[in-house]
N, C-alpha and C positions, 0 to 999 in steps of 0.2 A: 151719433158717434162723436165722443171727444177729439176732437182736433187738436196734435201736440201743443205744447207752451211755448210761446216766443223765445225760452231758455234752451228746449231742446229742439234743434230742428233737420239733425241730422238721421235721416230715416233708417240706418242702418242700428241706429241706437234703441234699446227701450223706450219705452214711451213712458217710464218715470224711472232715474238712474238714481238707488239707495246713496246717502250722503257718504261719501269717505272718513273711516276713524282712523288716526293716528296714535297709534298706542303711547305713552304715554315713557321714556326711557327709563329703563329700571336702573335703579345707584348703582346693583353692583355688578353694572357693565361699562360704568365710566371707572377711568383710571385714578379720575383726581378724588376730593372727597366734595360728596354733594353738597353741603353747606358751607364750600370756601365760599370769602365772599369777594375772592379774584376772577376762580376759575368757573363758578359755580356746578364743578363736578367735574366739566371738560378735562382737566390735568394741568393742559398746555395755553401757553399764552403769546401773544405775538409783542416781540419787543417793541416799546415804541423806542426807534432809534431813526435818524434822519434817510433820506434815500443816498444810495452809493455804502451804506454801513453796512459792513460785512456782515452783520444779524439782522439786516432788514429783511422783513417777508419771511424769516425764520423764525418756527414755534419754539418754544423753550418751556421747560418743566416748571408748570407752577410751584410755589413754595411747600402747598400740600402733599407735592408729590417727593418732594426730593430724600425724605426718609426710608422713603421703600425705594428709590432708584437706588439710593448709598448702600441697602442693604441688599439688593441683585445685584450691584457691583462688587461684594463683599463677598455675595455666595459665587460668583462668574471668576473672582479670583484666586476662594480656598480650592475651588475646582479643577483650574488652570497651575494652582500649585501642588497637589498631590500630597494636600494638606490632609483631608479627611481625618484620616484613620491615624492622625498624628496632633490634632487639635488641642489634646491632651499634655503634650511638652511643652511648657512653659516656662518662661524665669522664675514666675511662683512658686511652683511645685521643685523647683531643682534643689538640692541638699549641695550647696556650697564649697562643703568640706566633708560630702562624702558620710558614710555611714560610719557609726561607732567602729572603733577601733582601727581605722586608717591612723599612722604614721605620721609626724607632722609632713615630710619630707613630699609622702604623698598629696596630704589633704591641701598644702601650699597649693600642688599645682594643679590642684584640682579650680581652686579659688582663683589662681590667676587666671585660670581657663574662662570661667565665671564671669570675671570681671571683663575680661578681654571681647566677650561676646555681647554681654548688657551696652559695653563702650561701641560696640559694631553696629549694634539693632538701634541706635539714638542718632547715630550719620551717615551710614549706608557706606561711609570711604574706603578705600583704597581694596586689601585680599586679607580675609583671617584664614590662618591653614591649621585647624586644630589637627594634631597628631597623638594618636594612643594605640592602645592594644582594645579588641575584645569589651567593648559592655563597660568602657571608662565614663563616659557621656557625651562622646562625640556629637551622636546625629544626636543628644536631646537639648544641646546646645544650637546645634545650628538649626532644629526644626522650632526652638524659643524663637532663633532671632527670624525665620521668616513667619512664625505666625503673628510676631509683633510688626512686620513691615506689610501683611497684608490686612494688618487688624486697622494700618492708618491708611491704607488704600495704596501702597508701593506692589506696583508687578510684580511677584516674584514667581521663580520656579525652583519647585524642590525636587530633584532628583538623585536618586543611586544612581552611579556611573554603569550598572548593568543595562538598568530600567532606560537610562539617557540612548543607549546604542539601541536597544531593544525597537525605542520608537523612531529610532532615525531607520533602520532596516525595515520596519513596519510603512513607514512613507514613502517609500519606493511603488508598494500599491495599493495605497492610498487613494480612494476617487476624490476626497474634496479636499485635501491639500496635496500640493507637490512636494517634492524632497526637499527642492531649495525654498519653499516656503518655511517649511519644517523647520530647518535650519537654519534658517535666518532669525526666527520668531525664536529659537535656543540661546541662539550668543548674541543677541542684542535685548534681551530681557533687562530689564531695570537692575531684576537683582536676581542673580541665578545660583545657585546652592547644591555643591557636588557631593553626595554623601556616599562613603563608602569606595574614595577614588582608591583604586588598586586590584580593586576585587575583579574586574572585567577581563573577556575573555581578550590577549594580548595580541591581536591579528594587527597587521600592517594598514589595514582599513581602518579597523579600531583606534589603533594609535594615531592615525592621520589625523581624524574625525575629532579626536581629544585636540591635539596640538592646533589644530585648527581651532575650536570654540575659544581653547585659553590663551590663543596668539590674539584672538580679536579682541578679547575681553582685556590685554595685557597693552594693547597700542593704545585702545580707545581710553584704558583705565575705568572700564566696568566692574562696578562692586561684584565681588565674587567671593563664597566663602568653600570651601576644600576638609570634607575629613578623610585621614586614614590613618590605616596603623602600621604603613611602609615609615619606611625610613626613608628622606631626602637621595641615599645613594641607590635606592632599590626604585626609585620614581625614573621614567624615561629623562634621558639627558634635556632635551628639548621644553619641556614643561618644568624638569628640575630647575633649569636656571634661569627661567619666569618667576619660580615661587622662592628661590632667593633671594631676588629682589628688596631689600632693607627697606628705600626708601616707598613701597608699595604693598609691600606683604606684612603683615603682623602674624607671625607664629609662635605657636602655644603646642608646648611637647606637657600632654598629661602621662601623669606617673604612679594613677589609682588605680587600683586593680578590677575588674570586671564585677558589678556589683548584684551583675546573678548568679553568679556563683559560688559556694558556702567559703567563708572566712571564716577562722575562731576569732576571737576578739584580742587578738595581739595583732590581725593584719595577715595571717597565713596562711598561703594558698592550702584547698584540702587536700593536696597531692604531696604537699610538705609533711616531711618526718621531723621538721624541727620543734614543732608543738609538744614534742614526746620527748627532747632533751634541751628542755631550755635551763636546766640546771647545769652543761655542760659551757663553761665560761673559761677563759681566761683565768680567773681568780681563782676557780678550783682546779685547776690543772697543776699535778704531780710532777714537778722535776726531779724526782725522785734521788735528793741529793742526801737521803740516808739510805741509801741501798747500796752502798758503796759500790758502784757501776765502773769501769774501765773508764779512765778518763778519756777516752777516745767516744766510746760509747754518750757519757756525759755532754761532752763540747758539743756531739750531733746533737742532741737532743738539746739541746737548749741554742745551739742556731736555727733548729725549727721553729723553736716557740717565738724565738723574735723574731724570725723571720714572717709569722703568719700575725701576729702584732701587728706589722708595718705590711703588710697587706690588707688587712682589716680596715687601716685608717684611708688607704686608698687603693682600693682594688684596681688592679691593670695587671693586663695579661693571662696567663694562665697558671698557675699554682698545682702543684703534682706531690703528693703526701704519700711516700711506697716506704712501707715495713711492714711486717707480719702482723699476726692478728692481737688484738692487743695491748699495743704499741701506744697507743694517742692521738693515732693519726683521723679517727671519726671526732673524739674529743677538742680534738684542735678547728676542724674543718667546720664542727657546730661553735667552738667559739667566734671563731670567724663569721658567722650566720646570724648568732646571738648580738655579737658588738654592733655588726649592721643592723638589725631591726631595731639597738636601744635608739640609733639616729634615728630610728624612725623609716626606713629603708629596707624592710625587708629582703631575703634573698629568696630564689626557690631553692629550697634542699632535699634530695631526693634522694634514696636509694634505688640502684640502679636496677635491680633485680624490679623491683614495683614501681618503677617509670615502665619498664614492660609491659608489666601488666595491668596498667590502669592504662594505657595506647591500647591493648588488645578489648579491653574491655567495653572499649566505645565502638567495637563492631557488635555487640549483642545489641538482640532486638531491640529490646526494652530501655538501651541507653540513650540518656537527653543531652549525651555530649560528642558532637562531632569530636571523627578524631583529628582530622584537620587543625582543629581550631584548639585543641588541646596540646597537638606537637606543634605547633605555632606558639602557643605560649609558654614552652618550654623554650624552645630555639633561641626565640627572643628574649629570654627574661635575662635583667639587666646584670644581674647577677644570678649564676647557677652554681650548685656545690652537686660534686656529684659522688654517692658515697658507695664504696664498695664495686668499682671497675672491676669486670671480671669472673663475679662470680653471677651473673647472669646465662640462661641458659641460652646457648649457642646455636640456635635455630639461625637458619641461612636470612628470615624477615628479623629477627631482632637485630644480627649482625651489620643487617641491611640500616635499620632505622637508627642504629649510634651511631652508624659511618653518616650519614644526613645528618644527625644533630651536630656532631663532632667536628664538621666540614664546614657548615652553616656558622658557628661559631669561630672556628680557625680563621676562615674567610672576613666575616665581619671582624674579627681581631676582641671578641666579647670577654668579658671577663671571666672565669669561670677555674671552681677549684675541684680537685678529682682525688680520690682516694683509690688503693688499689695495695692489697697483697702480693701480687708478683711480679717481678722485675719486667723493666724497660726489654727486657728482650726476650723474656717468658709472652710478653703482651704483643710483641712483632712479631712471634710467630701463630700467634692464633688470631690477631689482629692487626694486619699489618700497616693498613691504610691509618687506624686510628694511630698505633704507636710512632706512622712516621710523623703525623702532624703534633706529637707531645713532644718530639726528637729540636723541631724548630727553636732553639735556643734566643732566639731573634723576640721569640713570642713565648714561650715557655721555661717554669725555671721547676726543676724537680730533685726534692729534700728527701734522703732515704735516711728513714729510722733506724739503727741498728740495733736500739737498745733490744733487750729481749722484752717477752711480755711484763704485765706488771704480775708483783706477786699476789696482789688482791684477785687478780683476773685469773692466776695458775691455780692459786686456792679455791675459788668457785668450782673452774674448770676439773679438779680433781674429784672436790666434793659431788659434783652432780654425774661424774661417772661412778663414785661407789652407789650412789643412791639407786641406778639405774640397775647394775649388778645386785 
């Protein structure tokens, strides 16, 4: 019998114990790269720094590694900013000055918008509050400047003001952050980015929630940038006079129109009827001082014409054009429409019959235009001409929806010109809410044409009834 080895002596053992192999580490289970000739694959290296220095005994990222840590810190931040699906907006790709046929007037402030955001994404200071309507370039402005500040490693988060409430309600049950962690990691962000401020549902929690992110970010002086397409008076008091702040806030009111939705190439909204009388000018307009008129008849008619002249050059207030059919009074209301777009300034001009029914018609299935967001840009637009009050059909929701537009306008004190065949008290009594807000002489000035019609216009009107018979 073999007697074990002086090696093995432990009887509970084999009596010959196979050599142990050590596999051998495969590269692509180390972090670093195997042929550093620091780490030699390891990754990590220990600082030589003296004893008591805060990095002693501390591993640190070899030099091999540090391109792929920059570039998980780069995905860990388009992540945390709610970048993805927006990677795509850039200063590159932005059109400056807007697509063919914007207005100078426009395409300026489109530029200054532009310029004002490239100046923001290079120092990160103070509040830009871009302000527009609709599809001007708001968020592709301010998702430029946070894909530029995440592209050099600045924190940022990008959020819609809906999306912002959404996740603080959502942290309430939450298992692996608390609310006040939530909250805190929100308004103390590097660089935080509020897209779409307005849009939110306007609860007393909401609004706390808001006042509180932009009160911290407004003491501390955290970069913040702000879109919407409120106006400054329609913004809560409390955040309003944070974001007027001169010495802090840099704002930019854009004045380009929504650039998904079809323009002709003069700049005209497709709702607009002014595409279809842009020959209707000033210049051609009839003071029909061979028709030998009632010189009472004459003097009207020709205080209307300078009178919408000197409205054209500066629109304020409301403008009211009542004569029969006819008259001059659409002729007048498109010169006034015309003079504005030669500045470059577009107006909307609409008849009022098909402002109806282009609002009814964003309830069908198949329409790709909220109506919302279509009597929104009515409401608001900076200048509205509105032709032919009155002869729209009288359904209790259309009556409904010019007293809102009508009031909206009264209210914000907007500029806006109205035609209309029947007298100021023909229109009180089948409209009376709208007639009293035209009555407001404070805000309203209303020119009645007496002349009669033209005789170009009786001559048509005769000939195309014999033709009928």
């Amino acid at each position: 019998m073999n007697s074990p080895t002086s090696s093995n002596t432990d009887p509970h053992l084999p009596s010959e114990t196979p050599p142990q192999v050590y596999p051998a580490p495969r590269t692509n289970d180390l972090p670093g790269d195997p042929n550093c000739p620091h780490c030699g694959g390891i990754g990590y290296l220990r600082a030589e720094v003296p004893v008591g220095h805060p990095h002693f005994g501390k591993l640190e990222p070899c030099v091999c590694r540090r391109a792929d840590i920059q570039q998980q810190a780069h995905d860990r931040l388009f992540s945390y900013s709610n970048l993805r699906e927006l990677q795509h907006l850039t200063f590159d790709v932005f059109k400056a000055r807007g697509n063919i046929g914007l207005g100078p007037f426009q395409a300026n402030s489109l530029e200054r918008a532009f310029n004002s955001a490239q100046q923001f994404a290079t120092h990160h200071k103070g509040w830009l509050l871009l302000q527009g309507k609709y599809g001007c370039g708001k968020t592709h402005l301010a998702a430029a400047i946070a894909n530029e500040a995440v592209e050099i490693g600045v924190s940022t988060l990008f959020l819609t003001v809906p999306d912002l409430l959404d996740t603080l309600r959502f942290a309430y049950n939450d298992p692996e952050f608390t609310f006040e962690e939530r909250f805190e990691e929100i308004r103390r962000v590097p660089l935080l980015i509020l897209d779409d401020f307005g849009t939110q549902n306007a609860t007393t929690w909401a609004q706390e929630k808001l006042f509180q992110i932009v009160n911290f970010r407004y003491i501390n002086r955290l970069p913040l940038v702000v879109t919407t397409n409120l106006s400054l008076e329609e913004i809560e008091p409390r955040i309003r006079s944070r974001l007027q702040d001169p010495e802090l806030v840099t704002r930019v009111q854009i004045h380009a129109p929504d650039f998904r939705r079809p323009f002709d190439d003069t700049g005209h909204h497709e709702m607009s009827a002014l595409k279809h009388i842009t020959h209707l000018t000033f210049g051609t307009f009839n003071l029909r001082e061979n028709e030998n008129l009632p010189a009472i008849e004459q003097k009207s008619l020709e205080k209307v014409f300078h009178a919408t002249q000197k409205y054209a050059e500066n629109p304020e207030g409301w403008l009211v054009l009542q004569g029969n059919y006819s008259t001059g009074k659409t002729h007048l209301a498109a010169a006034i429409a015309n003079y504005r777009s030669g500045l470059g300034v577009p107006p909307l001009f609409v008849i009022v019959p098909d402002l109806l029914d282009h609002l009814r018609a964003t309830f069908a299935p198949d329409s790709n235009v909220r109506y919302d967001r279509l009597f929104d840009e009515v409401r608001t637009a900076p200048l509205l001409i509105l032709d032919d009050l009155g002869t729209q059909s009288s359904t209790p929701w259309g009556r409904e929806k010019l007293y809102q537009l009508f009031n909206y306008r009264y209210m914000g004190e907007l500029p806006t010109v109205i035609t209309m065949a029947d007298s100021i008290e023909e229109l009180y009594r089948a409209e009376p809410r709208i007639a009293s807000r035209m009555l407001d002489t404070r805000l309203c000035t209303i020119f009645a044409i007496t002349a009669p019609a033209y005789r170009g216009q009786l001559n048509r009107m005769d000939k195309t009834r014999r033709n009928r018979k």
